[in-house]
N, C-alpha and C positions, 0 to 999 in steps of 0.2 A: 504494500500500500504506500509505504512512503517513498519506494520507489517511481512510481504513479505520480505521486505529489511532487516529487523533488522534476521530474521529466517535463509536466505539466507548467510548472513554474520555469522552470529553462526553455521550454518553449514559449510563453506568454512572452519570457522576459527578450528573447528574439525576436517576436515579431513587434515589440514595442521599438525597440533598436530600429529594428526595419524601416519602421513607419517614421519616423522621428527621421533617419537619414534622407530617409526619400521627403520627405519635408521639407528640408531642408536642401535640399536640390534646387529649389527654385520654381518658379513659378513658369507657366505654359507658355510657348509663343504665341503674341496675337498678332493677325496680321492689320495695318493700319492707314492708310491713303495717308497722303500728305497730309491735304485739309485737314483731317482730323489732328495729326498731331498741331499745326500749326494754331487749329483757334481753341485745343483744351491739353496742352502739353504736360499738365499737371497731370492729367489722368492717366499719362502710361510713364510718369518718372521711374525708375529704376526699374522695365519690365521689358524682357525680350519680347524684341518685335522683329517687322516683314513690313518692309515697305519697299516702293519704286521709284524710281524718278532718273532725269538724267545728270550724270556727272559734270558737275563746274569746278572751277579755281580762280582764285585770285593769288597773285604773288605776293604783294608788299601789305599784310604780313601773309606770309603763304599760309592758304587754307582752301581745304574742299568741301563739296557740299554736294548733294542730290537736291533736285528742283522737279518741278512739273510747271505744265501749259500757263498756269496761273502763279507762276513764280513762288509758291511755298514748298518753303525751302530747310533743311535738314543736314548741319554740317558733320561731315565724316570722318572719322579717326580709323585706324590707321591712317596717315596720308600715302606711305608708300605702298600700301594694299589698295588704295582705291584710285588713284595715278595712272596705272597702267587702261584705266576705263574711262577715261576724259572724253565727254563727248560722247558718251553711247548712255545707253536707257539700260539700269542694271534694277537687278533687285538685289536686295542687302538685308541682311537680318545681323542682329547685334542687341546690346543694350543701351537702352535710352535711356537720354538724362537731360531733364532741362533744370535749370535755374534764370530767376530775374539779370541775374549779371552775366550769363556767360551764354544764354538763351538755350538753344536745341543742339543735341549735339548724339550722335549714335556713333559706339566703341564697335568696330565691326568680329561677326564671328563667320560672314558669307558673305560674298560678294559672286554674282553670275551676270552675265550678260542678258538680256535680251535680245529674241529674233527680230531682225528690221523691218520696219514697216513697209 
């Protein structure tokens, strides 16, 4: 019996482990159009996402970004992961982070091309 009990208890105490690491994993990707991030950026602060748009830069200070049709815009980090796609319509998945001072900004973990129109 207290065999039973000691097993029972080592297994609870496993799958509580389980749960709790897988928790802690992180949250789901959602995928996000521009617009949305650009007029409610709060709402997906520190949460992997999937969004699109095409590749910009400016040099002085160098920095890149993803845009669409209506110019909302999404700047990109790595730079030298997203460099090589200047000028093409990618999708990107990463974590987003905005702040009042530093605005929208996505840490990339994907970067793909898109087929051309």
């Amino acid at each position: 019996m207290k065999s039973l009990q000691k097993r029972l208890g080592l297994m609870v105490a496993m799958l509580l482990m389980v749960t709790l690491v897988s928790g802690c994993r992180g949250q789901l990707t959602v995928t996000v159009p521009l617009p949305m991030l650009v007029n409610n950026p709060a709402a997906f602060d520190d949460r992997q996402i999937v969004t699109q748009g095409v590749v910009r830069h400016f040099n002085d200070p160098l920095h890149y970004w993803i845009e669409d049709e209506q110019l909302n815009r999404v700047e990109i980090f790595l730079h030298q992961e997203i460099a090589p796609y200047l000028d093409e319509s990618v999708e990107v998945e990463g974590q987003f982070h905005f702040s009042p001072n530093e605005g929208r900004r996505l840490t990339l973990t994907r970067v793909d091309q898109l087929p051309g129109e």
